[in-house]
N, C-alpha and C positions, 0 to 999 in steps of 0.2 A: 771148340772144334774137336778137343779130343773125347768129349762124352757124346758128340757125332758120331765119329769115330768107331768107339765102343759101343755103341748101340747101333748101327750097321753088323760089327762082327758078332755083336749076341744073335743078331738075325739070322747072320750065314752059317752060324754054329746049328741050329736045328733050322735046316731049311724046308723037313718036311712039315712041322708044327707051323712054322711059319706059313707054310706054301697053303694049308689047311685053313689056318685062323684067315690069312688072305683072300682064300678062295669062298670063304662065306661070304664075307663084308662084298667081294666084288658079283656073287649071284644076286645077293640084294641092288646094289648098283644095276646091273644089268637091266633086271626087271623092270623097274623103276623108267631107267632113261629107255628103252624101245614103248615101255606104255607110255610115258609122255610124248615121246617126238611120232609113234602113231597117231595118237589125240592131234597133235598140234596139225600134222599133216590132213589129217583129216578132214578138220578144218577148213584149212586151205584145200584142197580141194574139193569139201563140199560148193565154196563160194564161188570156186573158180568154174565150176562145173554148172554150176545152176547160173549162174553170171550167164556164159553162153547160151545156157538153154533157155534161156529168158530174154536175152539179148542186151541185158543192161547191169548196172551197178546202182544207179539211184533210178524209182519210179514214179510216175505223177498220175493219179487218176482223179478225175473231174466230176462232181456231182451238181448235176443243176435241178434246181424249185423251178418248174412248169406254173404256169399261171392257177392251172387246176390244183397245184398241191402237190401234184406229183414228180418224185424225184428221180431222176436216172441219172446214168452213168455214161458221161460222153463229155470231149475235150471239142469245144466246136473251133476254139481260137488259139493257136500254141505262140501267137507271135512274143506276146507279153514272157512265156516262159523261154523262148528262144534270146529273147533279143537280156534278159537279163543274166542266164548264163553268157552270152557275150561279154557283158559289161563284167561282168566279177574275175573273167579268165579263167573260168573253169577250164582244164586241160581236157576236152570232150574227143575219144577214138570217135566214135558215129553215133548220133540219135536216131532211133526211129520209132515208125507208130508201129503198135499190137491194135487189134478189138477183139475181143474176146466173149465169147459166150459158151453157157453150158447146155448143151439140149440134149434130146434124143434122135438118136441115128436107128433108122428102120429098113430092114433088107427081107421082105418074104419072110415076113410075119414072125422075124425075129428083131428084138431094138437092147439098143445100149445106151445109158446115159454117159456122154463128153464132154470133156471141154474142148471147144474148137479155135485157137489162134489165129484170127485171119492176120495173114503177115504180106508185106512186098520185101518179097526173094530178092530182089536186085540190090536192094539195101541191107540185106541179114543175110550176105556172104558166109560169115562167118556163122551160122546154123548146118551149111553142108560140111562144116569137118563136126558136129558135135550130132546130129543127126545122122545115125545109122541105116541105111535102108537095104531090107530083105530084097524085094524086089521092086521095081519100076524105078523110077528115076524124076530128079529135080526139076529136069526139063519139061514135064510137065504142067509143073504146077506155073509153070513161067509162061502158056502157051496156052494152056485153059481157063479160062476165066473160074469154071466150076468144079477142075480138078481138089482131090483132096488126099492127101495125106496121114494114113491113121497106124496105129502099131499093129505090129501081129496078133497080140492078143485079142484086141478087139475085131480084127476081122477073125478071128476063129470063132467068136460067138457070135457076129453076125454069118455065119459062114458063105463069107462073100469070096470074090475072085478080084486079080485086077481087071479096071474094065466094066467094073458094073455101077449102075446106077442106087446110089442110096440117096434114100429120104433124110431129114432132118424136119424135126420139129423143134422150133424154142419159141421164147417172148421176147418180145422186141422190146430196145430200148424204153418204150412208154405206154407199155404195157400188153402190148395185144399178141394173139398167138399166130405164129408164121411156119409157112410151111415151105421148105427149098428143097432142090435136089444136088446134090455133088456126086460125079465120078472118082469111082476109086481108080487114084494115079498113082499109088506108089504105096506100099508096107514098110513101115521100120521096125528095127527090131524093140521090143519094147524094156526099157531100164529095170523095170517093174521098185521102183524106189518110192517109198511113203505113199504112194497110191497117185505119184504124179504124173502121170501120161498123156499127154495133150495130141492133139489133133491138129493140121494146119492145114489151112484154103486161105485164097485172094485173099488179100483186105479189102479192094474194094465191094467183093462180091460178098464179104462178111457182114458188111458196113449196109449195103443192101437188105438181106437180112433182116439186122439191125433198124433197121431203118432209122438212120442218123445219118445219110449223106455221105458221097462220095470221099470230100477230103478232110474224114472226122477220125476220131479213135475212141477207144475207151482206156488206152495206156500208151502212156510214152517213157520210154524208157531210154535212158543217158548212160552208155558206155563209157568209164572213164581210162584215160590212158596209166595211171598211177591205181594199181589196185588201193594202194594202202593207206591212201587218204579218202576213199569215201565217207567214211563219217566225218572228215574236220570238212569236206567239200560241199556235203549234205548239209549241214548244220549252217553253213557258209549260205548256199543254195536258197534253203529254206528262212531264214532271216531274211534274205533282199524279195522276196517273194511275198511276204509277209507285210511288206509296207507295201505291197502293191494290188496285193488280190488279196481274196476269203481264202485262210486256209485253216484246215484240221490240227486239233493239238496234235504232236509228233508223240505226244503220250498216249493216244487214241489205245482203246483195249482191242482193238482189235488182231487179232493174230495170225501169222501166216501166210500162205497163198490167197485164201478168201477176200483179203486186201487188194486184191489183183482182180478177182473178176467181179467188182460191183456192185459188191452189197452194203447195203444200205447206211447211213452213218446215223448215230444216233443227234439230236441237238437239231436248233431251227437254223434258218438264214434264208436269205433270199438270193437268186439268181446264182452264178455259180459259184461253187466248194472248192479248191483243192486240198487231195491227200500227199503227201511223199514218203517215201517209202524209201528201203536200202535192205540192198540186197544181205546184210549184217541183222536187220527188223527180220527179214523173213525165215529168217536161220538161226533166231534167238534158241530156237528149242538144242539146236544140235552145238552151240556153246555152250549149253546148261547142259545138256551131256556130256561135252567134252570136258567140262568142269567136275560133272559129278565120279568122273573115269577118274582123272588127275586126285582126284581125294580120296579114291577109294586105292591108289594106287601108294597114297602117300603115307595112308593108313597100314596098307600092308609091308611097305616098304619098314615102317617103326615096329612092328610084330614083329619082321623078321630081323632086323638090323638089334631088338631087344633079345634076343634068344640068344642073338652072336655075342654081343657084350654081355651076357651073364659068364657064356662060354672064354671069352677073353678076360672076365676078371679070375674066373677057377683057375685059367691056365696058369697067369702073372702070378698067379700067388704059389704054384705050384712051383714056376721056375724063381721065385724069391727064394723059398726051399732050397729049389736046389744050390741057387747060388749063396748059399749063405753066406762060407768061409770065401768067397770071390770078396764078395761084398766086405766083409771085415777084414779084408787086407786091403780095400782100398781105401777104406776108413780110416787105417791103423796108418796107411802111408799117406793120408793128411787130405784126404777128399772130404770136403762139405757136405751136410745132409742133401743140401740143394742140388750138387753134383750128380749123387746118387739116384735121387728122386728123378731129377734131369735124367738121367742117362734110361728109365726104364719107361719116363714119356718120350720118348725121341721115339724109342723103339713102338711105344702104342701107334706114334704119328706118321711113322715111315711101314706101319704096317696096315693102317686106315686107308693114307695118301693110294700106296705100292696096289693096296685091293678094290678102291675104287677106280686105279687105273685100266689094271686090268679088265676088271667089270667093265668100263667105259668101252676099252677098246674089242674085247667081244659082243657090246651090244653092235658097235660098229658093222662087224663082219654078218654079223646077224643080218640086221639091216639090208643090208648090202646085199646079202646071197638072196632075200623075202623080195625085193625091189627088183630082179633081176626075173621074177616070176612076171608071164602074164595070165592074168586072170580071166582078160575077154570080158564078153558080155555077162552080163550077171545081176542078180541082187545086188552086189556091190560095185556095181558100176563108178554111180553117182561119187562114192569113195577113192575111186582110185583117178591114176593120172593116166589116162592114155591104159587103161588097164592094167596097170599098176599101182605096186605099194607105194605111198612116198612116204618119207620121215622126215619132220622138220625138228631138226636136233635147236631147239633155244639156249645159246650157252648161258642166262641168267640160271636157269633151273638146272643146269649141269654141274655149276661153283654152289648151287644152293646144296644140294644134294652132296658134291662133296663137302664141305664147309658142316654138314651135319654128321655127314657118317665122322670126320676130325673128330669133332665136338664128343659127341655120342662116344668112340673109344678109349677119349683123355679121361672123360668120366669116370669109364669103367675101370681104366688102369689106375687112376687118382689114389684112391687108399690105398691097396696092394704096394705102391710106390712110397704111399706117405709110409706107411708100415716099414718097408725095406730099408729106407733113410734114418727111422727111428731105433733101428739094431744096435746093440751096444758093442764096439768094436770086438771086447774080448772075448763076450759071450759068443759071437758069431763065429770066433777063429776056434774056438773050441768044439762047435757043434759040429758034428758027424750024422751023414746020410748016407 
């Protein structure tokens, strides 16, 4: 306790060298934890975000072999998938059907390629808090069989109004090309994120379309009440499923959204397929970013965290200097090498601890002041929470990070110390600076 003691008062003795060497170590900290708890947040909200705008957490889409050969994309029967999540207790918020197709929308001789989500409103409540709309309203698409829903962008280049009559061309479920018309009921504002912007009308008028029948889909997707077990629930899901129907390796190459509307699976079988899907599969890319952030964050964290401990072994050896004659009186008055040595790592650890706290607690107010901003509509929508920053601080990587900068400064001060210990009492009480 008493080389505690002493190495607290060598601190308060130069509180500005101190306050300097500490305020490196904690900009390093700093950086470090707002890039990872951004990263992690991010995350988290991308899933959480795209969860709503999708309507689910786990997805199932169904490919059936036609007598002729021909394979589409349509769930004719969900009992077998309904009555099995019963049986397992999957904690399910609400299921419902998507159909989905991609065609071209045509208005006075100008056209856009979409994708169109035929959905039932009644059941995807929760899409009018996560869908923004410019103008018209919900009520619509509730009361029109042929109302449609598209973002601003796309009606700027179709330069349409609400109110007007657009064409749609696509290919039906088993193969043939169809032509419908939808009224424009409403503009949203468009996210403008990875090029994802979808379109919504009926599902039964989608399904039409489609021509797959009134009480058919092309997706169904399972809201879970636990965000944080979708994959042990998936996996759960997809095993009891497995002994009962054809399904898709879960290793399938296939990636992304494209998963979602239909296309084609590679391999034979007869009669129907299933795929499933999580909403974790379709956001693999933006964990392998947030991955590649985290590394590149950890890489600069060791650059910088390496320039400070060069700088912290010049100082130690410079204050060994100074204290020489300290040092050989307390040698001479019966202190241990190990004492000495001790007392100038205490002062490394209580100067690491002291500047990664700091660092910690103004990445905090950082945080904090960033989070407090809203952002609105944007490019980075899809990122934030409600138009917001969010940070999710993970305290495993905040003990790792401290636990390293420790490490990293006992390092540096290691020989400087072992040096200081190895002084010969008399020669030190002698030397003059």
């Amino acid at each position: 306790m008493n080389n505690v003691r002493i190495a607290f008062r060598n601190l308060n003795r130069q509180k500005k060298r101190s306050f300097l060497l500490g305020g490196a170590i904690a900009f390093g900290i700093m950086i470090i934890i707002i890039l990872n708890a951004f990263t992690a947040g991010f995350i988290v909200n991308v899933r959480e975000n795209f969860s709503l705008y999708l309507a689910g957490h786990i997805f199932l889409t169904g490919m059936e072999e036609t007598e002729s050969g021909r394979v589409i994309n349509v769930i004719r029967d969900d009992t077998v998938l309904k009555d099995t999540l019963k049986r397992l207790g999957i904690k399910v918020k609400y299921l419902v059907k998507r159909s989905i197709f991609t065609g071209t929308l045509i208005f006075e001789g100008e056209y856009v390629l979409q994708k169109i989500d035929g959905i039932n409103l009644k059941k995807e409540e929760g899409l009018k808090d996560r869908l923004i709309l410019k103008e018209g309203s919900f009520n619509a698409l509730a009361s029109d069989p042929e109302a449609l829903i598209i973002s601003e962008n796309v009606v700027n280049q179709l330069q349409a109004v609400l109110g007007d009559t657009i064409l749609v061309k696509l290919t039906t479920a088993t193969g043939q090309q169809n032509v419908g018309e939808f009224e424009l009921a409403a503009i949203s504002i468009d996210p403008g994120v990875m090029g994802f912007s979808a379109g919504y009308a009926n599902l039964e008028y989608v399904n039409e379309l489609l021509n797959i029948g009134q009480d058919k889909c092309t997706l169904l997707s399972i809201f879970l009440k636990d965000f944080e077990s979708i994959d042990s629930e998936a996996d759960r899901f997809y095993s009891a499923l497995s002994q009962k129907v054809n399904m898709f390796d879960r290793t399938s190459d296939k990636e992304g959204f494209e998963s979602l509307r239909g296309v084609s699976m590679q391999g034979e079988w007869k009669g129907m397929k299933y795929q499933l899907l999580t909403i974790n599969d379709l956001l693999s890319r933006a964990d392998q970013l947030a991955g590649i952030v985290n590394i590149i964050g950890l890489v600069v964290l060791l650059i910088l965290l390496s320039i400070v401990m060069v700088g912290i072994t010049n100082t130690f050896r410079m204050i060994i200097y100074e204290r020489i004659r300290e040092i050989g009186t307390m040698r001479a008055l019966g202190m241990q090498r190990n004492g000495v040595r001790g007392i100038f790592l205490y002062e490394a650890l209580f100067l690491s601890l002291g500047g990664a706290a700091m660092g910690f607690i103004i990445a905090l107010i950082i945080m904090v002041c960033a989070s407090i901003i809203n952002f609105g509509m944007g490019p980075l929508f899809f990122m934030l929470k409600n138009g917001h920053l969010f940070f999710k601080i993970i305290p495993a990587q905040v003990i790792l990070h401290f636990a390293l900068v420790a490490v990293l400064t006992l390092t540096a001060v290691f020989f400087p110390a072992r040096k200081a210990a190895r002084l010969d009492p008399a020669h030190a009480l002698r030397t003059h600076y």
